[in-house]
TIVO-2410 file (N, C-alpha, C; in nm, 3 decimals):
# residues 132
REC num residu      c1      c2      c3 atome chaine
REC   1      X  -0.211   1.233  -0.972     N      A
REC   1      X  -0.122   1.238  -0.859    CA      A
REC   1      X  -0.121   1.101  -0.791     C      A
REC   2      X  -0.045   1.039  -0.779     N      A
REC   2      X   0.007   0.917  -0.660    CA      A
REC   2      X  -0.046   0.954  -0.532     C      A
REC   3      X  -0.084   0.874  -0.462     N      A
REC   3      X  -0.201   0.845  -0.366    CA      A
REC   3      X  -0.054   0.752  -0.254     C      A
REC   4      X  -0.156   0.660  -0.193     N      A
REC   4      X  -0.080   0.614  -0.110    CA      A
REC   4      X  -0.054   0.489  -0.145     C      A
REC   5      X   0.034   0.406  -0.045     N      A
REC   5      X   0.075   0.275  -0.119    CA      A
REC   5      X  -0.033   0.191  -0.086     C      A
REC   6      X  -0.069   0.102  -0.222     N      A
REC   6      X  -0.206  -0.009  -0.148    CA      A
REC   6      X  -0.171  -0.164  -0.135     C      A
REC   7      X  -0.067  -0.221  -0.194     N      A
REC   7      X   0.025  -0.301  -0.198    CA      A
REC   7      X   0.139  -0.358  -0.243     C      A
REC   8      X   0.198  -0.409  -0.177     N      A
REC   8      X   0.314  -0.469  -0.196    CA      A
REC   8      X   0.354  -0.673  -0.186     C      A
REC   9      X   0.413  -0.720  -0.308     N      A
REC   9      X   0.419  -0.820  -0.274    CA      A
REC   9      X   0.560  -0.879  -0.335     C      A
REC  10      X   0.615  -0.993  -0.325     N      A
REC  10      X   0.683  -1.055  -0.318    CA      A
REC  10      X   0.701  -1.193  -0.353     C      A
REC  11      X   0.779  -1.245  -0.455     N      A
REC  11      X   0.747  -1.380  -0.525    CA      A
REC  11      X   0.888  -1.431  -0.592     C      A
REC  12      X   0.836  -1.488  -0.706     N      A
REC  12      X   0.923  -1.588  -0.742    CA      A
REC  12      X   0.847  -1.623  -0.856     C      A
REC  13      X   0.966  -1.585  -1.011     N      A
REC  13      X   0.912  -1.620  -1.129    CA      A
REC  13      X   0.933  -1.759  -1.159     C      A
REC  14      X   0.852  -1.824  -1.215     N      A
REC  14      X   0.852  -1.952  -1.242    CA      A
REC  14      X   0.814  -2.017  -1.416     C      A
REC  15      X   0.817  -1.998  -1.476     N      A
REC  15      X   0.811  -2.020  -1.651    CA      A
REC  15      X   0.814  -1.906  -1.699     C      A
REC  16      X   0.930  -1.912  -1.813     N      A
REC  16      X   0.966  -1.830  -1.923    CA      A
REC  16      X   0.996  -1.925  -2.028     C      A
REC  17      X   0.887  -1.840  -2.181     N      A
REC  17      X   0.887  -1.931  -2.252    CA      A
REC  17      X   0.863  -1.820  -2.398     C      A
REC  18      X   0.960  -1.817  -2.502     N      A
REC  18      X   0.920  -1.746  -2.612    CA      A
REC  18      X   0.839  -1.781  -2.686     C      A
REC  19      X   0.738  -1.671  -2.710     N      A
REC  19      X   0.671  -1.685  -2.821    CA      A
REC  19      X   0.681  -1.680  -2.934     C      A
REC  20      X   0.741  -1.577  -2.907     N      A
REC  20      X   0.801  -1.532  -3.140    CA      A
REC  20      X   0.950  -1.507  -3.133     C      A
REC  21      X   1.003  -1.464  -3.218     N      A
REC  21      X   1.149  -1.413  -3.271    CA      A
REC  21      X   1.119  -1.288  -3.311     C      A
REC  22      X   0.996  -1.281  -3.378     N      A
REC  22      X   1.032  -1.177  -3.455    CA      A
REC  22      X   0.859  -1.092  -3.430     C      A
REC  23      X   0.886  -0.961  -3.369     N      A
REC  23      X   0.990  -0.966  -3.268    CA      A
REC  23      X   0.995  -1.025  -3.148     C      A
REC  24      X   1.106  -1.018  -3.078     N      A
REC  24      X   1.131  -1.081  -2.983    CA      A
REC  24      X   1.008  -1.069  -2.887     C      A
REC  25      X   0.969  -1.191  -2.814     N      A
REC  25      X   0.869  -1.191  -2.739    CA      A
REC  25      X   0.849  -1.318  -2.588     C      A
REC  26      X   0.862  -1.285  -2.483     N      A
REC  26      X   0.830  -1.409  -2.457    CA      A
REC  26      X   0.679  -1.382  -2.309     C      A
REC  27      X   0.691  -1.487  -2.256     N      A
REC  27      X   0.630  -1.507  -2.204    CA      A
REC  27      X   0.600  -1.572  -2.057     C      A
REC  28      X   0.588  -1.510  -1.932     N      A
REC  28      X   0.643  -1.502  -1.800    CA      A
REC  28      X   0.520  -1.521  -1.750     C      A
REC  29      X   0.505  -1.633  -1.619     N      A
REC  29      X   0.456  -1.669  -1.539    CA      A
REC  29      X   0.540  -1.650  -1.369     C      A
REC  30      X   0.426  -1.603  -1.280     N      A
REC  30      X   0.489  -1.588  -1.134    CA      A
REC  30      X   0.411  -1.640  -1.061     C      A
REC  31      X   0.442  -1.637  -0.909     N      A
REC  31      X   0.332  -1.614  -0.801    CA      A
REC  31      X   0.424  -1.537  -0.728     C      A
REC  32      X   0.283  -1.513  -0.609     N      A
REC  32      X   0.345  -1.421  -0.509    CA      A
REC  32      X   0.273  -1.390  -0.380     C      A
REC  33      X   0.356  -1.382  -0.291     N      A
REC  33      X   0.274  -1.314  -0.150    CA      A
REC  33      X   0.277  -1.157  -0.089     C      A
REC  34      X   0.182  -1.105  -0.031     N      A
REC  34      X   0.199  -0.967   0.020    CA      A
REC  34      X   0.062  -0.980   0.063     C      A
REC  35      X   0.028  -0.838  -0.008     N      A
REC  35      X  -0.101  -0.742   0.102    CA      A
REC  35      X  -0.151  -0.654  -0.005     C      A
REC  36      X  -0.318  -0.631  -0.023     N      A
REC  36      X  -0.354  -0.563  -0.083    CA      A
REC  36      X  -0.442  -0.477   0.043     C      A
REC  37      X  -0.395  -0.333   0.058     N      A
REC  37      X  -0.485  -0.233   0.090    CA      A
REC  37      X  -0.503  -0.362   0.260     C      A
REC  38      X  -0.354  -0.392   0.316     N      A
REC  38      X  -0.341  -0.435   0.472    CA      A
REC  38      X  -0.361  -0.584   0.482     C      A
REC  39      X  -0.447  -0.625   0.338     N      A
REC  39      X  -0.490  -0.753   0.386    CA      A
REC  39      X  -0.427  -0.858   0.326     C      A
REC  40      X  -0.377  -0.972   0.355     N      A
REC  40      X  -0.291  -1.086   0.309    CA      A
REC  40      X  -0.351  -1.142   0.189     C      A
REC  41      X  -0.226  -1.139   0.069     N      A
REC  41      X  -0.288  -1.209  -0.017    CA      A
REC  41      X  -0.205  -1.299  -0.106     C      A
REC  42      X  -0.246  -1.391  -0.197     N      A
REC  42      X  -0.138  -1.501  -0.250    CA      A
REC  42      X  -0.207  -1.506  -0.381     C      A
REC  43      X  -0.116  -1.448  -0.504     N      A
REC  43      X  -0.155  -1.462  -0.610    CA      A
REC  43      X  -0.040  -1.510  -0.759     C      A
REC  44      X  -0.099  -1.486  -0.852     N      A
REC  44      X  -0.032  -1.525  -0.971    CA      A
REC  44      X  -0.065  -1.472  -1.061     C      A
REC  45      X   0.026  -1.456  -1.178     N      A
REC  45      X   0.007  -1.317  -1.315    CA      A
REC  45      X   0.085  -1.426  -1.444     C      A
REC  46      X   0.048  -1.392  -1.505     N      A
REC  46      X   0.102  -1.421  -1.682    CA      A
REC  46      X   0.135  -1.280  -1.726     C      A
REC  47      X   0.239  -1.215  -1.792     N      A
REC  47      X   0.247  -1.143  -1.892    CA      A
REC  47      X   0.365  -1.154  -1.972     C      A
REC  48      X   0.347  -1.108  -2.140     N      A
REC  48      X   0.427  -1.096  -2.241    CA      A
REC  48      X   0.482  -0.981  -2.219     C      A
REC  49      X   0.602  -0.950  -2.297     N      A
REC  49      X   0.727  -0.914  -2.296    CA      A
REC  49      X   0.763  -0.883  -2.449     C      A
REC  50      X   0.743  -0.766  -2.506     N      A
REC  50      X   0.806  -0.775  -2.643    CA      A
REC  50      X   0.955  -0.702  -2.630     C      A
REC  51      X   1.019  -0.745  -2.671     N      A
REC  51      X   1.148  -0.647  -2.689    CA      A
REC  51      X   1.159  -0.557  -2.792     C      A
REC  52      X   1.202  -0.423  -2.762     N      A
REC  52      X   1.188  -0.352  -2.867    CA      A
REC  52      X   1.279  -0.319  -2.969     C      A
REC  53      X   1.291  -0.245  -3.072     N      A
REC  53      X   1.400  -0.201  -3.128    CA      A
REC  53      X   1.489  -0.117  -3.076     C      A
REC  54      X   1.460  -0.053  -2.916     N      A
REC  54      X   1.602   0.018  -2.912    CA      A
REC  54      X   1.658  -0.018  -2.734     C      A
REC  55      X   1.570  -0.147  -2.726     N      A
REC  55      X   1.587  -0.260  -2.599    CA      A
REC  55      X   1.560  -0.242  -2.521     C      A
REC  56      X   1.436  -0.144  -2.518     N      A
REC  56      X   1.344  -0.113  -2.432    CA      A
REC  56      X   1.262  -0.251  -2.428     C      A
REC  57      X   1.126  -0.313  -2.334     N      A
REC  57      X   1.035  -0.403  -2.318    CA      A
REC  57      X   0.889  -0.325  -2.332     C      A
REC  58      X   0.829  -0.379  -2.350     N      A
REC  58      X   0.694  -0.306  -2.355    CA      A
REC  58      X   0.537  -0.485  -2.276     C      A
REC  59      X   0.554  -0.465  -2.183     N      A
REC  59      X   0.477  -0.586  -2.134    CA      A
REC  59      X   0.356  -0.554  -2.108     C      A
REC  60      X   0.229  -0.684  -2.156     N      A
REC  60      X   0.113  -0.686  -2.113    CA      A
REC  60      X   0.074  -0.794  -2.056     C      A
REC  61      X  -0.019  -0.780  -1.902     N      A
REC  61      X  -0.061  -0.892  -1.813    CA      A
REC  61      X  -0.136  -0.906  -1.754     C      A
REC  62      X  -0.194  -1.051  -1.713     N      A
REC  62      X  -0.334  -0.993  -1.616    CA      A
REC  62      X  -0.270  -1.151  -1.502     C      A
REC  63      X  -0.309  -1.140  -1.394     N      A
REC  63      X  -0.362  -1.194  -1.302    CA      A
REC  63      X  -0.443  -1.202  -1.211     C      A
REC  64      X  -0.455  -1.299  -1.071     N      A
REC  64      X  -0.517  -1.267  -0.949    CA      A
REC  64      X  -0.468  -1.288  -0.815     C      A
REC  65      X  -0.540  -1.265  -0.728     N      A
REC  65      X  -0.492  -1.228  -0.549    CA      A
REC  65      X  -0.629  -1.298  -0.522     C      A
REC  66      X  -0.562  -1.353  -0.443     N      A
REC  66      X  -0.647  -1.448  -0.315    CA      A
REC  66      X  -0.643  -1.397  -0.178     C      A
REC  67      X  -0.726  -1.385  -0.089     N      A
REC  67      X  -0.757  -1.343   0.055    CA      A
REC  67      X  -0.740  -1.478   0.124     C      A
REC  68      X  -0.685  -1.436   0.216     N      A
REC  68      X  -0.712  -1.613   0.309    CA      A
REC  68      X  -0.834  -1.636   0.331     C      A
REC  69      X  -0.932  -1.512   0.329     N      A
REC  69      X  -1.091  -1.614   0.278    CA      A
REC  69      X  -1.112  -1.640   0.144     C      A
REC  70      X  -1.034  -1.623   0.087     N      A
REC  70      X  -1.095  -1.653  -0.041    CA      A
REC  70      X  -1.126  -1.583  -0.139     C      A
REC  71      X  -1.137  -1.467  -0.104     N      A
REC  71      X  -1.230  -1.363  -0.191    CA      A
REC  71      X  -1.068  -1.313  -0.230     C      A
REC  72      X  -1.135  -1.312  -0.444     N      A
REC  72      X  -1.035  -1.254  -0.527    CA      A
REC  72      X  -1.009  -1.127  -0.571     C      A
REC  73      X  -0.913  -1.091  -0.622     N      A
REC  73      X  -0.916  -0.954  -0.714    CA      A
REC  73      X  -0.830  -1.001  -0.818     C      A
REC  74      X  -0.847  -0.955  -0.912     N      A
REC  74      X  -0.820  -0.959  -1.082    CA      A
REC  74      X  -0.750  -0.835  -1.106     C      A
REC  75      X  -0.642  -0.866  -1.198     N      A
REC  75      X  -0.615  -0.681  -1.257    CA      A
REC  75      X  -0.573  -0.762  -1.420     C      A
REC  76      X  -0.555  -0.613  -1.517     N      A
REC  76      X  -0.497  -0.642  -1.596    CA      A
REC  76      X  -0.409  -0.515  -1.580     C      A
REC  77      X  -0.272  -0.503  -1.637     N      A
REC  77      X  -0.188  -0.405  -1.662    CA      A
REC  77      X  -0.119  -0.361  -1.814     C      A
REC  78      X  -0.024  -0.318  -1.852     N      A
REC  78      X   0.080  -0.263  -1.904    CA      A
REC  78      X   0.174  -0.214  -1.861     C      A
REC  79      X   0.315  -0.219  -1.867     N      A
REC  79      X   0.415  -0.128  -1.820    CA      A
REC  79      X   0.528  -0.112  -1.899     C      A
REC  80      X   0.635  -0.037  -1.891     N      A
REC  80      X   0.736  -0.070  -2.002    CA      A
REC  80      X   0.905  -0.104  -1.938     C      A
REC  81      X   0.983  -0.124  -1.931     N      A
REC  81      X   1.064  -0.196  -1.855    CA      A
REC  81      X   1.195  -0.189  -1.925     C      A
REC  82      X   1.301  -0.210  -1.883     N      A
REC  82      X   1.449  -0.226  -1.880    CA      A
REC  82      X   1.512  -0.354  -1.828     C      A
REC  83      X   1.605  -0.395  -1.897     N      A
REC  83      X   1.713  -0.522  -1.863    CA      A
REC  83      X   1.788  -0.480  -1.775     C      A
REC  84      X   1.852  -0.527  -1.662     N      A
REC  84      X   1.938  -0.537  -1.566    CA      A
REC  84      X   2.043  -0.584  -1.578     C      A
REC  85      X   2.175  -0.592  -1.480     N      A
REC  85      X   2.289  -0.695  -1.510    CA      A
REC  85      X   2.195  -0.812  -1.466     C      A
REC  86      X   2.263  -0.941  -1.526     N      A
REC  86      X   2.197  -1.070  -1.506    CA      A
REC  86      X   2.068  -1.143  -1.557     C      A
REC  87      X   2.067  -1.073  -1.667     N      A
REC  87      X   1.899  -1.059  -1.649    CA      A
REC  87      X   1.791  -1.014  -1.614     C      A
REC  88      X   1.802  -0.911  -1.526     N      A
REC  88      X   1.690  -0.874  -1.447    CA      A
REC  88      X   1.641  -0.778  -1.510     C      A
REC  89      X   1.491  -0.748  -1.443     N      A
REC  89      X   1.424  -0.681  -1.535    CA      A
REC  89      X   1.338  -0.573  -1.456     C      A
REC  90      X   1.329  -0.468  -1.498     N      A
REC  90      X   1.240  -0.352  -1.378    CA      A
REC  90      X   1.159  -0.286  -1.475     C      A
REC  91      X   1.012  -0.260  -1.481     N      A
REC  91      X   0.928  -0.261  -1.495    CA      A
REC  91      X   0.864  -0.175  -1.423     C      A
REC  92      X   0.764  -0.055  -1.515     N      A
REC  92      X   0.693   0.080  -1.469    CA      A
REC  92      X   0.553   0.063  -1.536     C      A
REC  93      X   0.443   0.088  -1.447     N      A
REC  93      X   0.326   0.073  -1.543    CA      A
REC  93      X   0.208   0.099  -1.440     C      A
REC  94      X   0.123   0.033  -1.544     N      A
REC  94      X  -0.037   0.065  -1.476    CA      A
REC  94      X  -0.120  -0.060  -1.472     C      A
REC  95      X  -0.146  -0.080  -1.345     N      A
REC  95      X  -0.261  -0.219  -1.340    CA      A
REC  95      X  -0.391  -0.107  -1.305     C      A
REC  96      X  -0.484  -0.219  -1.361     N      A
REC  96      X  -0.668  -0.175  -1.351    CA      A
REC  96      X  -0.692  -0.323  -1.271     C      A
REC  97      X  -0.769  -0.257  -1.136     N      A
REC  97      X  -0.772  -0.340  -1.056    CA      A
REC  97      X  -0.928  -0.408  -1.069     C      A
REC  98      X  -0.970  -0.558  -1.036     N      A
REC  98      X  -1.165  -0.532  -0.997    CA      A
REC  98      X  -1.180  -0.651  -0.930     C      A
REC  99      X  -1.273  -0.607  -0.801     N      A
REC  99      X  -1.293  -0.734  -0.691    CA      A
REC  99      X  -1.467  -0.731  -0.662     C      A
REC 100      X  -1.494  -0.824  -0.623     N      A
REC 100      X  -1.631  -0.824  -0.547    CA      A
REC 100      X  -1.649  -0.814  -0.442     C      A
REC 101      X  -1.521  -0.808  -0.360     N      A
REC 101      X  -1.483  -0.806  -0.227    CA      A
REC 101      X  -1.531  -0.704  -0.152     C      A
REC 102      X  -1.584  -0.702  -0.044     N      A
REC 102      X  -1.679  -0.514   0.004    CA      A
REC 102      X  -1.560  -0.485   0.060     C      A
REC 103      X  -1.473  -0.558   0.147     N      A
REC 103      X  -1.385  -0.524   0.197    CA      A
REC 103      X  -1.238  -0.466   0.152     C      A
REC 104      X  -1.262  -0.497  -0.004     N      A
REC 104      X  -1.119  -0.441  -0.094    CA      A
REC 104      X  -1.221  -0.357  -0.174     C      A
REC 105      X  -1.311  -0.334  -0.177     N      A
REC 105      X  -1.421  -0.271  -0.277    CA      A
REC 105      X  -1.361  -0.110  -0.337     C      A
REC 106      X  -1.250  -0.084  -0.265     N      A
REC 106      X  -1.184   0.028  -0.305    CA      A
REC 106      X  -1.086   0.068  -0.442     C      A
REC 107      X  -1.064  -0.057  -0.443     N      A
REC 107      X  -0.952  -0.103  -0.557    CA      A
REC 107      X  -1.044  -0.100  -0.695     C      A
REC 108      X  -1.218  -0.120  -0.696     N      A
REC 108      X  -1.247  -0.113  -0.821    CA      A
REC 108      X  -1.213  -0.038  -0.914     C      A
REC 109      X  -1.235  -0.021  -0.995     N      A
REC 109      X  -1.219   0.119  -1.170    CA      A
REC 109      X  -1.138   0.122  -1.078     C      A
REC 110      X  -0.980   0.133  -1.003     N      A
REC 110      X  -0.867   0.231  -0.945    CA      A
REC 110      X  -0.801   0.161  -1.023     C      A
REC 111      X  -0.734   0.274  -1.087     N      A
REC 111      X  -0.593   0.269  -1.161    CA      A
REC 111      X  -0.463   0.268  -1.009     C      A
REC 112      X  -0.339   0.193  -1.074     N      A
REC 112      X  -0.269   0.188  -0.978    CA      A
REC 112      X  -0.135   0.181  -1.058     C      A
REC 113      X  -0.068   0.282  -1.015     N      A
REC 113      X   0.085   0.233  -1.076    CA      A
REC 113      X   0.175   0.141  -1.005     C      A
REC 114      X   0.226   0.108  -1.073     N      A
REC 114      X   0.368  -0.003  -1.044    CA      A
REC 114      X   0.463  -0.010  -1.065     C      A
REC 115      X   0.551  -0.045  -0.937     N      A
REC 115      X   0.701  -0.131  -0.965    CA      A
REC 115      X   0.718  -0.234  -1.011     C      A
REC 116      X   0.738  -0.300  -1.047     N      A
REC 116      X   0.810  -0.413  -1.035    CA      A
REC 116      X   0.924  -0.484  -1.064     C      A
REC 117      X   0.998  -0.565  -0.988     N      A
REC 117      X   1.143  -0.562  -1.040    CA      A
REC 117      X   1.143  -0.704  -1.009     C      A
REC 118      X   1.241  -0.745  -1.136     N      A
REC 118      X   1.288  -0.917  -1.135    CA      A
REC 118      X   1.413  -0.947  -1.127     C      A
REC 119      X   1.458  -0.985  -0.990     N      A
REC 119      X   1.623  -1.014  -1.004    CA      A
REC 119      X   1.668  -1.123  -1.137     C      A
REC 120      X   1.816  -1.123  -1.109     N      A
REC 120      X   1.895  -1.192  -1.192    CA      A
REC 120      X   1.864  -1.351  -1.191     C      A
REC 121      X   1.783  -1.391  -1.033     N      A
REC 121      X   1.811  -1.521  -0.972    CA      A
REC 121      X   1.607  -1.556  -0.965     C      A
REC 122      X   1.530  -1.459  -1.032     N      A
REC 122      X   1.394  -1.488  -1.074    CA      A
REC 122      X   1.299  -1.460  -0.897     C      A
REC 123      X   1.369  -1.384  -0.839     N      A
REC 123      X   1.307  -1.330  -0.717    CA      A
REC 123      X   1.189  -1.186  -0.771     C      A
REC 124      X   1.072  -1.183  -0.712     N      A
REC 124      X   1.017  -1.048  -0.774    CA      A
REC 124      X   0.990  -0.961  -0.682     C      A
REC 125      X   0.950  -0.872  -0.683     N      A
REC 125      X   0.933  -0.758  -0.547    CA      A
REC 125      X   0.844  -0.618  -0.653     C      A
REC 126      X   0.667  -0.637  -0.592     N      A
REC 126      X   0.603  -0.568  -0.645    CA      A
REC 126      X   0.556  -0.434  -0.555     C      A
REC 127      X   0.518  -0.303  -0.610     N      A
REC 127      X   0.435  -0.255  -0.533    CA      A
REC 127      X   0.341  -0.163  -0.603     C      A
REC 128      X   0.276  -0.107  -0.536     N      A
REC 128      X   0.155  -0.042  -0.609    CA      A
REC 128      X   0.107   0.098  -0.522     C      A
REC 129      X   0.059   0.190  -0.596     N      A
REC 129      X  -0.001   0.276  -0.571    CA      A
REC 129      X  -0.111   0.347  -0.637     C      A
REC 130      X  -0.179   0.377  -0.538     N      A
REC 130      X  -0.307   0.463  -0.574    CA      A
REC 130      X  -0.315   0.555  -0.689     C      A
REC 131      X  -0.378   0.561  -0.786     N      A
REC 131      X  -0.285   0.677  -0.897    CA      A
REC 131      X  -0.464   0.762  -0.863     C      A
REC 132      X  -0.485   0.939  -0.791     N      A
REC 132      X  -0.583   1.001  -0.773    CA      A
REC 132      X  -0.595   1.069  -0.883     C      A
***
């Protein structure tokens, strides 16, 4: 069951670069700002992108989140995703979250599902929830 929302963030993709042809594959870099679980954070993700045979996406990624003190969190995910007009791309899945942080210490082993959506013009808009 979906829990409550623990964050949301907001960015701007910045390198896309293919890996293969066959199959289609490439490879996406972002950053971004928001809030994990209230608290401000500024991070960045890598993930691949295979395209499928019936043009579905199937993506895998990991990044991290920064606290304005400093203290990080890491996830890795999967999700599977759809093309938009323009390019854009929206994206359903699951990040595995892990921090050392006492103060985010909630997010460990928590599975969390996701939005995420990539306009036409490389704007991103993430969010996340608790999966209980």
């Amino acid at each position: 069951m979906l829990g409550e929302q623990i964050g949301e963030t907001k960015g701007r993709r910045l390198v896309r670069r293919v890996i293969s042809i066959d199959p289609p594959t490439a490879e996406v870099s972002f950053e971004d700002t928001g809030q994990m679980l209230g608290i401000p954070t500024t991070g960045m993700g890598t993930y691949t992108s295979v395209i499928r045979p019936d043009g579905s996406i199937l993506g895998h990624g990991q990044g991290l989140s920064l606290t304005q003190d400093g203290e990080a969190i890491t996830w890795t995910g999967t999700g599977v995703g759809k093309f938009g007009p323009g390019g854009a791309v929206s994206y359903r899945g699951m990040l595995f979250l892990q921090t050392p942080s006492q103060k985010l210490a909630r997010v460990n082993n928590a599975c969390a599902a996701f939005e995420y959506e990539v306009d036409a013009t490389g704007n991103t808009n993430s969010k996340l929830w608790e999966w209980k």
